[in-house]
C-alpha positions in Angstrom: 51.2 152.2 47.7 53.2 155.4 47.3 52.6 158.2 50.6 51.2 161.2 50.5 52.2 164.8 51.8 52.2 163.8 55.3 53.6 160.7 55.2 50.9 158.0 55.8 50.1 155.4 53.6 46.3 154.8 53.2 46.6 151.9 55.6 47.8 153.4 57.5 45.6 156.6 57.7 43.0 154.0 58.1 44.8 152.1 60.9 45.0 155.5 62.8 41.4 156.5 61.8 40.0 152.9 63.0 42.6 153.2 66.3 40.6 156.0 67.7 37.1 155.9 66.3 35.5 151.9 66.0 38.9 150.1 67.7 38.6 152.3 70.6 42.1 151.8 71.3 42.3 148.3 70.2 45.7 148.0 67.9 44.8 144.8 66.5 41.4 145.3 65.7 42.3 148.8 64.1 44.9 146.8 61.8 42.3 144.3 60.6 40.2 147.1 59.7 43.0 148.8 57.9 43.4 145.8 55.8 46.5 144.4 57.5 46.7 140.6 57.8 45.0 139.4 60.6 47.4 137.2 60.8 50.4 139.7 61.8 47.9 142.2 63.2 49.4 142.8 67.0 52.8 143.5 65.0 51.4 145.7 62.3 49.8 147.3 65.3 53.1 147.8 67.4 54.8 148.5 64.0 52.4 151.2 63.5 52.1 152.9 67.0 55.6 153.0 66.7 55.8 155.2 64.3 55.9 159.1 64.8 54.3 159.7 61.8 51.4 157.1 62.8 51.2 158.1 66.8 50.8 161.8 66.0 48.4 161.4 63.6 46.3 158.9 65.9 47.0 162.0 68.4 45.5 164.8 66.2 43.0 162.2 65.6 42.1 161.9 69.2 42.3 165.7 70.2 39.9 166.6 67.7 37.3 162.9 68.9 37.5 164.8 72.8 36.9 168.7 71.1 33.8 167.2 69.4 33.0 165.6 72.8 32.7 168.5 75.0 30.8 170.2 72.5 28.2 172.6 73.3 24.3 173.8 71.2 25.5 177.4 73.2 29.1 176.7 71.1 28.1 175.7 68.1 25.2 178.6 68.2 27.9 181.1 69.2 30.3 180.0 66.1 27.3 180.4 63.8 26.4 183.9 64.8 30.0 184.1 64.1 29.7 183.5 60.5 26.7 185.2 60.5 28.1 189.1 61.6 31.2 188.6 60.5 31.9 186.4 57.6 32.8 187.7 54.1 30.6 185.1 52.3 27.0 186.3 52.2 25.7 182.8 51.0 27.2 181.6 54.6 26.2 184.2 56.3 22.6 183.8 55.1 22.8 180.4 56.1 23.9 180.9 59.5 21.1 183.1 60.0 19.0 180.0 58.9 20.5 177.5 60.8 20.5 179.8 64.2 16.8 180.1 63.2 15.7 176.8 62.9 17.9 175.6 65.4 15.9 178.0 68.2 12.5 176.9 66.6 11.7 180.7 65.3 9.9 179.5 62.4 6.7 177.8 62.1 6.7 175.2 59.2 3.4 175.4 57.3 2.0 172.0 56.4 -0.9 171.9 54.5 -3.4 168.6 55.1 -6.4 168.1 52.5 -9.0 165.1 53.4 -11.2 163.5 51.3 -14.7 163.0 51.5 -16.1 160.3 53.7 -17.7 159.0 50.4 -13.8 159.0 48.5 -12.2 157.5 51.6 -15.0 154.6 51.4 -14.1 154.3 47.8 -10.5 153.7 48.3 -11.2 151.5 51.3 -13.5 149.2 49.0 -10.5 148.7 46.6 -8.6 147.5 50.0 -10.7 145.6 52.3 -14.6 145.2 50.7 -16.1 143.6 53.7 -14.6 146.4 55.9 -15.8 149.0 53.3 -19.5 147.5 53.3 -19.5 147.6 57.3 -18.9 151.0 57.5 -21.2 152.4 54.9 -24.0 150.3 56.8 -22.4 152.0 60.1 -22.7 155.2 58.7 -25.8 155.1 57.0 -27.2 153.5 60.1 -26.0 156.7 62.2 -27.4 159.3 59.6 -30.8 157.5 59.9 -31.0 157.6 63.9 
């Protein structure tokens, strides 16, 4: 399993990934979820911390887990108007505008509701449930004759 560009293996990406998010700090657990041996997976764990590679990874990792945390709907608003009045890409910028909308319920969605007639809803009710159907046409034609 060759490396890539920054030096993790996918295991190991995965340990780091599994360290901070599901594992919650647990080495071992992280390593079984990378796909380490359960057998060896408090060493693979130490094995991994160890490394700088590894460790600053799992600390990127975690920096970005605590920005996510303390975000805000007044920050993510704020980086959308952002995009909105300054970006250079129209189709984001259009979007933004969309999103900001939505997101401060300035649109109305239309639904449109059609019901059928007493007599089709009867119909489809015979199909389902006969004896219910016959009860309520002898409800309803007892009503209309009062």
């Amino acid at each position: 399993m060759g490396k890539p560009r920054n030096g993790l293996t996918a295991k190991q990406k995965k340990f780091a990934e599994s360290y901070v998010t599901t594992a919650k700090g647990n080495g071992a657990e992280a390593a079984r979820e990378a796909g380490y041996a359960a057998s060896r997976a408090h060493v693979t764990a130490s094995e991994n911390v160890a490394k700088r590679n590894v460790s600053d990874y799992i600390e990127q990792l975690a920096a970005e887990a605590d920005c996510m945390k303390k975000l805000t709907p007044d920050m993510i608003l704020a980086g959308l108007l952002r995009i909105a009045t300054e970006g250079s890409n129209e189709g984001a910028k259009v979007r933004s505008f969309e999103v900001m909308g939505r997101a401060l319920a300035m649109f109305k969605e239309r639904v449109e509701i059609s019901s059928a007639s007493s007599e089709e809803l009867l119909n489809d009710l015979e199909r389902l449930d006969p004896a219910l159907a016959a009860t309520l046409r002898r409800d309803t034609e007892d009503a209309t004759s009062h």
